[in-house]
Structure formats: structure tokens, C-alpha cells
C-alpha positions in Angstrom: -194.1 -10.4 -25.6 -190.1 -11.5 -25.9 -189.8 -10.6 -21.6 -192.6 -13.0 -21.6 -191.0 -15.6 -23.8 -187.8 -15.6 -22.4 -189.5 -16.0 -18.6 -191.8 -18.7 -20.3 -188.3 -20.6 -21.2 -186.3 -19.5 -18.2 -188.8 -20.8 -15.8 -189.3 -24.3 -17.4 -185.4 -24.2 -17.5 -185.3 -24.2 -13.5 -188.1 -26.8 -13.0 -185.4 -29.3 -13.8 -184.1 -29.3 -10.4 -185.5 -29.0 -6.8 -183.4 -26.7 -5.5 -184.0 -24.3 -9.1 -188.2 -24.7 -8.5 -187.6 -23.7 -5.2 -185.6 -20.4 -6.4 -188.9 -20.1 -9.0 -191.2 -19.7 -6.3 -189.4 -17.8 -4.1 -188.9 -15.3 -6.5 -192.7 -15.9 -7.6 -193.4 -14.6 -3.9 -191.1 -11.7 -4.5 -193.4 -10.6 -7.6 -196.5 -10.8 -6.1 -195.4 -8.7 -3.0 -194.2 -6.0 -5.1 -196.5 -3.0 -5.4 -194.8 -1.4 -8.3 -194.0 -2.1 -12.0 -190.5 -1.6 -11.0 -189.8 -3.9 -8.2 -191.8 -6.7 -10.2 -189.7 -6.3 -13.3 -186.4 -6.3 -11.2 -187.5 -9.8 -9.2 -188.2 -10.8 -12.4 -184.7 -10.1 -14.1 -183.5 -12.4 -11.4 -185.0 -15.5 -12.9 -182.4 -17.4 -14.1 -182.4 -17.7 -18.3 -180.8 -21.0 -19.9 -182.5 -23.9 -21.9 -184.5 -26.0 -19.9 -187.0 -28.9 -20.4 -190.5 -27.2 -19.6 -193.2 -29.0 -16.7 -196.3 -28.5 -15.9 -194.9 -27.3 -12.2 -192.7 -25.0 -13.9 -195.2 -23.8 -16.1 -197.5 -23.1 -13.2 -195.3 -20.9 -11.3 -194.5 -18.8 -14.8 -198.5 -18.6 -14.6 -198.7 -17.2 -11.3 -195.6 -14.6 -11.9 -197.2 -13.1 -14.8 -200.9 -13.0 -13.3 -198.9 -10.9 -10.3 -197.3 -8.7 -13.0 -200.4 -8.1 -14.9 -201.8 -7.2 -11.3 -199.3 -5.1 -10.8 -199.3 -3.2 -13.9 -202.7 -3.2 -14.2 -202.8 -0.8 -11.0 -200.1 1.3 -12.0 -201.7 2.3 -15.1 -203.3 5.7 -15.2 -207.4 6.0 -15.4 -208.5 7.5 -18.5 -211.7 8.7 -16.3 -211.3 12.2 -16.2 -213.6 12.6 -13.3 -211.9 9.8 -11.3 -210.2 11.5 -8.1 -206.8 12.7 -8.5 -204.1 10.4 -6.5 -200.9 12.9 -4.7 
């Protein structure tokens, strides 16, 4: 919950400025490319942290970067079927 809150604030922090949104979503598209818990977690520590004024654009790309990570974790997570194939 804190990763979360500190992206919540770090994102809203970069909406202030064009060129800091634009940094937002190009690391947004580096998240949602990753395949791994790993890779998404270190695009992530690249977001900028500060105090900034949150926006609804802003907001909206925090959004979209955790609904990737949830993605991403949510297919890295073991099955707890027992009978579900094996992956090598």
C-alpha cells in the first residue's frame, strides 16, 4: 500500500508540467510491456517522487500503471490448482 501511495503522489507530482506527463506515460508504456514482477517494479522506481498538485490526467495514468502491475503480478502468481499443468 505505501509503493502505491508514494506512486499515487509521485504521479500527480509530474502532471504539473508537459514535459513531466509525457515522462508519466512513457514510463506507463514501459510497465505495461513488462512481462515480469521485476521489470514492472524497476520502471516503476523510475517515476519521479516529489510533492506535486494531483489532476485528473495524472491520476489517470497512475490508474493505468497499476492496472498493468496488477496484470502483471496477477500472472506471475503461482496457481493453487494442484492439477493445473506444471510450467518448466
Amino acid at each position: 500500500m505505501l509503493r502505491l501511495y508514494v506512486i499515487c503522489v509521485a504521479l500527480a507530482a509530474l502532471a504539473c508540467a508537459d514535459s513531466e506527463v509525457e515522462k508519466l506515460e512513457k514510463i506507463r508504456a514501459e510497465v505495461c510491456e513488462c512481462k515480469t514482477a521485476t521489470c514492472a517494479e524497476a520502471a516503476l522506481d523510475r517515476v519521479p517522487k516529489g510533492n506535486v498538485e494531483s489532476t485528473p490526467r495524472a491520476q489517470r495514468i497512475a490508474r493505468e500503471m497499476l492496472d498493468c502491475l496488477a496484470e502483471v503480478y496477477k500472472h506471475d502468481r503461482p496457481t493453487q490448482d494442484p492439477d493445473a499443468p506444471q510450467e518448466p
